[in-house]
C-alpha positions as a Python dict, from the first residue, in 0.01 Angstrom:
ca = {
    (1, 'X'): (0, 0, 0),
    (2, 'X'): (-218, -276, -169),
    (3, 'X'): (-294, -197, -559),
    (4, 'X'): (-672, -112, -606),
    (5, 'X'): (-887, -441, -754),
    (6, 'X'): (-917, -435, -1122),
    (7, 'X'): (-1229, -393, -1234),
    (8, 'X'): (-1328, -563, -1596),
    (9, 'X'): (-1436, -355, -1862),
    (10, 'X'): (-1784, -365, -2058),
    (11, 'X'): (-1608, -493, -2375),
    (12, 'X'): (-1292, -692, -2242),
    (13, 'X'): (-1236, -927, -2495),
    (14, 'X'): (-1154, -1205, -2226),
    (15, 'X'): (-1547, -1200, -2145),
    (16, 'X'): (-1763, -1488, -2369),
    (17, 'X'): (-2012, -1229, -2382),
    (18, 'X'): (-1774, -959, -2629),
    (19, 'X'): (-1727, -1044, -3024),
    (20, 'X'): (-1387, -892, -3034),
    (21, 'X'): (-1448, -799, -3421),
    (22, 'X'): (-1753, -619, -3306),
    (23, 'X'): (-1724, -488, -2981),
    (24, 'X'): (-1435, -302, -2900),
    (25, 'X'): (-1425, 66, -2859),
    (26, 'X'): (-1222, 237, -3119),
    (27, 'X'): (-1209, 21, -3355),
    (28, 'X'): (-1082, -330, -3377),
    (29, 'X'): (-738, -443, -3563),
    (30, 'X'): (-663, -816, -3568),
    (31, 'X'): (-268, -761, -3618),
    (32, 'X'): (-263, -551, -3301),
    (33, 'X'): (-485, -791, -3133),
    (34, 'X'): (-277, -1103, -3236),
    (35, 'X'): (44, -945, -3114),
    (36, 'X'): (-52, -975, -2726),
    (37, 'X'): (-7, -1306, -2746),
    (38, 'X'): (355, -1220, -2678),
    (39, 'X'): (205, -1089, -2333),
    (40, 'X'): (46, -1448, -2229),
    (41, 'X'): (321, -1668, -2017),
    (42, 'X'): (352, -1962, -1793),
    (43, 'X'): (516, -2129, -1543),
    (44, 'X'): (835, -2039, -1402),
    (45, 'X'): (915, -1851, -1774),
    (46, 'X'): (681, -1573, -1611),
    (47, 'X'): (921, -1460, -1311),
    (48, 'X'): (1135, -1305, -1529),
    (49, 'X'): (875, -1081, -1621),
    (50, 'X'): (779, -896, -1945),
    (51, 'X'): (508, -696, -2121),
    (52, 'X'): (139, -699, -1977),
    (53, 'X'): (-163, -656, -2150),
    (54, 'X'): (-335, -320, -2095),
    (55, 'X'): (-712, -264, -2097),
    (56, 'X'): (-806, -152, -2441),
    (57, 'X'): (-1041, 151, -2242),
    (58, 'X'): (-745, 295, -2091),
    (59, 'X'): (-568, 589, -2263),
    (60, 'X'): (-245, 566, -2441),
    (61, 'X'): (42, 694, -2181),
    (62, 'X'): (-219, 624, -1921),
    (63, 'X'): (-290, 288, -1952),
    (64, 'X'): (-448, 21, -1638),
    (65, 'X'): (-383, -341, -1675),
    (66, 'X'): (-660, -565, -1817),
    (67, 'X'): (-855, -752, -1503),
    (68, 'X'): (-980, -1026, -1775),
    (69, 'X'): (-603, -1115, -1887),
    (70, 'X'): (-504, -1049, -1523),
    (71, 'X'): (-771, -1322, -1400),
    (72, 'X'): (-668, -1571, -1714),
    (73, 'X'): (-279, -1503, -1538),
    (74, 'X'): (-336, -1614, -1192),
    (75, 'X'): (-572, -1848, -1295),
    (76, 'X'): (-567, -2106, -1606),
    (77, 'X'): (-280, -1943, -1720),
    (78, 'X'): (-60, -2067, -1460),
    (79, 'X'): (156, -1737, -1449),
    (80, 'X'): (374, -1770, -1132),
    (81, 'X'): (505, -1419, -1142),
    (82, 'X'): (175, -1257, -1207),
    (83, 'X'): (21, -1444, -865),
    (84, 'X'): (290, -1352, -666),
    (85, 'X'): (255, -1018, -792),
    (86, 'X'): (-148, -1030, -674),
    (87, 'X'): (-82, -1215, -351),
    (88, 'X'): (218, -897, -251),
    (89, 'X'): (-65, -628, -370),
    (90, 'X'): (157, -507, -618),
    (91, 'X'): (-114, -589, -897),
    (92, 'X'): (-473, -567, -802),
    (93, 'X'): (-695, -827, -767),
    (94, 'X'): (-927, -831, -1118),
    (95, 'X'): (-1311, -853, -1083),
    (96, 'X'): (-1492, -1006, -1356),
    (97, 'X'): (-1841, -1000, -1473),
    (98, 'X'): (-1969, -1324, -1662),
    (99, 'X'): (-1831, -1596, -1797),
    (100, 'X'): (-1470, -1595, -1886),
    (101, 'X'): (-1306, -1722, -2206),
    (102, 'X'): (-980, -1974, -2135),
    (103, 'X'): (-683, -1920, -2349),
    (104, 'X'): (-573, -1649, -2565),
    (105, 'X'): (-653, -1830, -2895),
    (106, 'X'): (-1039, -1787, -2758),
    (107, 'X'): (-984, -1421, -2739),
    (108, 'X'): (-951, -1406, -3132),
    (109, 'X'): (-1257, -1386, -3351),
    (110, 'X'): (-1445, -1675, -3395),
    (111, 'X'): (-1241, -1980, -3614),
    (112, 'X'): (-896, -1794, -3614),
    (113, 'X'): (-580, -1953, -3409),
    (114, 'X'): (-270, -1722, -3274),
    (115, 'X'): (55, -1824, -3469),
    (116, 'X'): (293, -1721, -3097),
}
C-alpha cells in the first residue's frame, strides 16, 4: 500500500513565504528549531537512516512527516535513503505550495547560521 502524498502546511518553515520567528503555530523556540538540523542528511550517510523532521501542526505522539523537509530530501538535499523511501511508497510524495527555501540554514530566521 502506497503512503498518502504529504501535503505542506500553511506555516512550514521550508516555504519562502513563512518568517519562522513569526509564523509558527504555538509558539516559536530557536533551540528546538536549530536542533533539526541533526535530521538533514546526504548522500549515501542517509541509508542508514535516522530521525525525520515532523510537521510542526501535527500532535505530539501523533506526529506526520514534514512535506517541505521531505521535498528539500529527495530533492537538493540529495538524501538517497529518503528517495528510495518515496520511489517504494513507503513515504509519501510531499506537495508544496510556493516557493521553496534550499538548505536548512535558510529555514532559520533571517541572518542566523546552524552550528551542525
Amino acid at each position: 500500500m502506497k503512503a498518502a502524498p504529504l501535503v505542506q502546511c500553511k506555516a512550514c518553515p521550508w516555504k519562502k513565504s513563512t518568517r519562522a520567528d513569526r509564523d509558527i503555530p504555538g509558539g516559536y523556540c530557536e533551540a528546538k528549531h536549530r536542533s533539526l538540523a541533526r535530521t538533514i542528511r546526504s548522500g549515501i550517510q542517509s541509508l542508514q537512516g535516522g530521525a525525520v523532521m515532523a510537521c510542526h501542526e501535527s500532535a505530539v505522539g501523533s506526529e506526520r512527516l514534514c512535506a517541505g523537509c521531505i521535498a528539500h530530501a529527495v530533492g537538493e538535499g540529495n538524501d538517497i535513503g529518503m528517495r528510495l523511501r518515496v520511489a517504494r511508497g513507503d513515504v509519501g510524495r510531499p506537495v508544496l505550495f510556493g516557493e521553496q527555501r534550499t538548505s536548512f540554514e535558510e529555514t532559520l530566521p533571517t541572518g542566523r547560521t546552524s552550528k551542525r
